[in-house]
C-alpha positions, 0 to 999 in steps of 0.5 A, a space after each residue: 073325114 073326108 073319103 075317096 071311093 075307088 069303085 061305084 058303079 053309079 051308070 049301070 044303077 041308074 040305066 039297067 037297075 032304073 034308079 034315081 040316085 038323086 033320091 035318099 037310099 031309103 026312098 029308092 028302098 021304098 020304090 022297090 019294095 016287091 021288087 025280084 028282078 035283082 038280087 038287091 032289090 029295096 037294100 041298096 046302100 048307094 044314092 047321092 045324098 048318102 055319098 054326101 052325107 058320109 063326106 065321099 066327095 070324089 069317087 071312080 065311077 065306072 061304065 060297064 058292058 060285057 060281050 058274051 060270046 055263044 055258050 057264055 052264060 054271063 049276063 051281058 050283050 051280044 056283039 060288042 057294038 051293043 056293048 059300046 052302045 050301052 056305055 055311051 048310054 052311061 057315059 049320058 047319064 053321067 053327062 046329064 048328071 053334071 048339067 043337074 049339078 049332082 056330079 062333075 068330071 075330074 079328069 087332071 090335076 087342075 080340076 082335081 085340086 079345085 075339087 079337093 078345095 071345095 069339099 075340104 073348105 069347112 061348109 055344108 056338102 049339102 050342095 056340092 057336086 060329087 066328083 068322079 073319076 071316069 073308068 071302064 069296067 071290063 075292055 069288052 065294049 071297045 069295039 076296036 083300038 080307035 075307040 080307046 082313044 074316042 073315049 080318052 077324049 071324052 074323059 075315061 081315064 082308067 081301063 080294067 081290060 077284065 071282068 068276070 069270065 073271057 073276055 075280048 082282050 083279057 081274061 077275068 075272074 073265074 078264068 084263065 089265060 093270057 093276055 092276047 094280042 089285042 090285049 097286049 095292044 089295047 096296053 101299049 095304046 092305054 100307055 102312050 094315052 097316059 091312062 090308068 091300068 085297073 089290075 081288078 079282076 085281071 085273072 092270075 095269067 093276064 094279071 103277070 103280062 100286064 105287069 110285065 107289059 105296062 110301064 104306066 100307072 096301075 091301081 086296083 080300085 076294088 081287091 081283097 086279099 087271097 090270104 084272108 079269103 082264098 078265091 081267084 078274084 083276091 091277089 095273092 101276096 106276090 100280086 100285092 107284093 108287085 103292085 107295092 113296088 110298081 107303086 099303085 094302091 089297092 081299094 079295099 071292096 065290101 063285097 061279103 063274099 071278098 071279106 069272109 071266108 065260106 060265103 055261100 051265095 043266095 044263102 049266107 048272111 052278114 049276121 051269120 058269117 059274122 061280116 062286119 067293117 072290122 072285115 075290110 079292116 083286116 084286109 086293109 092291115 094285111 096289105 099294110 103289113 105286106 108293104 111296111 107302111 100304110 100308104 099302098 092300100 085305101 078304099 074302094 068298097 063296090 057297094 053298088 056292084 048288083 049288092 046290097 044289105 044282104 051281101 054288106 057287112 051288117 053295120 053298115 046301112 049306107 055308104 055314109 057308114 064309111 065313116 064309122 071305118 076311121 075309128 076302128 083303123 085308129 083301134 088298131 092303132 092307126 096313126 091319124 095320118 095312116 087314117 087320113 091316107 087310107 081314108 082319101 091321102 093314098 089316092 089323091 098322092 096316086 092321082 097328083 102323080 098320074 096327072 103331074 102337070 
C-alpha cells in the first residue's frame, strides 16, 4: 500500500551520522559494524531502497540544527549562524540527492499530484524519486526573521519552532515557557508565507499560544499520546482534541520510549518492554476514538531520529515493515478506506487543502 512518512530525518543522517542512504540498510549496517560514536550504530532501519520497497514514496524530511546557549548540555552549535550553516548543508545534500535522481522536492499541488500518479501507476518503484516534503526541525537556525522567508524561496514548507529544551523562539520538550516575541512573529510571518505549522515538540506553554495565535494549517508530523505514555513530549487529549478541530493530522512516531510506558534509556528493549506495531496502533486508535472518526491521525514513524533497532518496536526490521501496519489496523476492525486514509489519504487531503490552488 501506498505510504506517506510524516517525519525522517534523512540530511542529518547522511551529513553528521555520515550515511549513504543510496545503499541497502543492511550494507549501511555492515559499514558500521565497530561503530560507538551514536547510539544506533549498525541498527538503522532507513535507507533508500527500503523506503522503496516498503512503497513510501512521499515522506517530511527535515533539516535540523539546534543552538545551545552557555550551560545547555544539548548537543548542538553555538551561534545560530553555525546552525544556519549546518541546514544549508542539509538543504545541499537534498539538492545533490534530487540531481542523482533518488529524490524530488514536493513543494504545491501540481508537483504533488504528478508525484502521486507516478508512485500509484502500477509499475516497478524500483526506480522512481522519493518525493519529500521539506521542514524544519527546531526554528533555532533562523538567524533572524529575513531568513524565513530566504528558505520559503528555497522550498521549506513546514516549520516546528521547537525541539528539545529552550529554544531561540520556543520552548521544546523537557521545558516550559511561552512563546516569546519572536516566537510569536516568526508565527504571523509563517502564516502570511502560507507555511505549515508543526506543533511536535511545542512544550505545553508554547503548544496553547500557538493555538491561539496561528490561523493557518497545522500538523503534528511525529506525537504519540500522553494518555497511553505519560511524558511531556505526548499531547494530552485536550491537545488532540484541538488540533482535530483546527483540523490537522497527527503522525504516529516509532520512537519506543513514545509507544510504551516505563522505558529506560540505555536499558530497556523492544523484547522485553513488549513494543511491538500493535503499540503505535494503540496510539493511532486513541486518536481515532478522540475524533470519532479516522481521518485526523496517519503516520509519521521517526525511525531515523538518533535510533534504531534497539529503540524500534521488535517487528520491525526496516521501515519497509510499515507495511505489516495495514493488517493489523484492519484487525481491529479498520475499514480499508480507514486503512487507506491512515496509511497516506489523511495526509495527502491535508496537503491538497494547504496547497489548494
Amino acid at each position: 500500500m501506498f505510504t506517506i512518512d510524516a517525519h525522517l530525518d534523512l540530511s542529518m543522517n547522511a551529513m553528521e551520522w555520515n550515511r549513504d542512504l543510496r545503499r541497502s540498510v543492511f550494507e549501511i549496517r555492515d559499514r558500521e559494524k565497530g561503530l560507538t560514536d551514536k547510539p544506533d550504530r549498525a541498527r538503522g532501519t532507513v535507507a533508500f531502497p527500503e523506503l522503496r520497497k516498503g512503497n513510501t514514496g512521499l515522506v517530511v524530511a527535515t533539516q535540523i540544527a539546534r543552538y545551545v546557549g552557555p550551560g545547555n548540555p544539548l548537543p548542538g552549535w553555538h551561534s545560530p549562524e553555525q546552525a544556519w550553516a549546518q541546514t544549508q548543508a542539509q538543504l545541499s545534500w537534498y539538492k545533490s540527492m534530487e540531481e542523482a535522481g533518488e529524490l524530488v522536492m514536493i513543494k504545491d499541488r501540481s508537483g504533488l499530484e504528478r508525484h502521486i500518479a507516478l508512485w500509484m501507476n502500477g509499475e516497478s518503484n524500483e526506480h522512481k524519486p522519493i518525493g519529500y516534503i521539506l521542514s524544519l526541525e527546531g526554528a533555532d537556525s533562523l538567524v533572524d526573521l529575513s531568513y524565513l522567508e530566504k528558505a520559503y524561496h528555497y522550498g521549506l514548507s513546514a516549520i516546528g519552532p521547537a525541539h528539545y529544551g529552550p529554544g531561540r523562539y520556543a520552548n521544546g520538550t523537557d521545558a516550559t515557557g511561552h512563546l516569546n516575541e519572536k516566537g510569536r512573529q516568526l508565527l504571523k510571518e509563517m502564516e502570511r508565507l502560507d507555511m505549515i505549522l508543526d506543533a511536535t515538540h511545542l512544550c505545553d506553554d508554547a503548544f496553547w499560544d500557538a493555538m491561539d495565535l496561528f490561523n493557518g494549517h497545522i500538523w503534528a508530523s511525529h506525537n504519540n499520546c500522553r494518555r497511553l505514555v505519560d511524558h511531556n513530549r505526548q499531547f494530552s487529549d485536550e491537545m488532540i482534541k484541538t488540533l482535530i478541530r483546527k483540523e490537522a493530522v497527527i503522525g504516529a512516531a516509532l520512537d519506543a520510549w513514545m509507544m510504551v510506558p516505563g522505558w529506560v534509556r540505555g536499558q530497556s528493549t523492544p523484547e522485553g518492554m513488549h513494543c511491538n506495531l500493535e503499540k503505535m496502533v494503540d496510539h493511532i486508535d486513541h486518536i481515532c476514538q478522540l475524533a470519532g472518526n479516522a481521518q485526523h491521525v496517519g503516520i509519521g514513524t521517526d525511525l531515523d531520529g538518533a535510533f534504531g533497532k534497539e529503540q524500534s518496536p521488535y517487528d520491525l526490521e526496516t521501515i519497509a515493515d510499515l507495511q505489516k501496519v495495514p493488517a493489523l489496523l484492519k484487525q481491529r476492525g479498520y475499514s480499508a478506506v480507514d486503512v487507506d486514509n491512515i496509511m497516506h489519504g489523511n495526509w495527502l487531503r491535508f496537503l491538497r487543502k494547504a496547497w489548494a490552488e
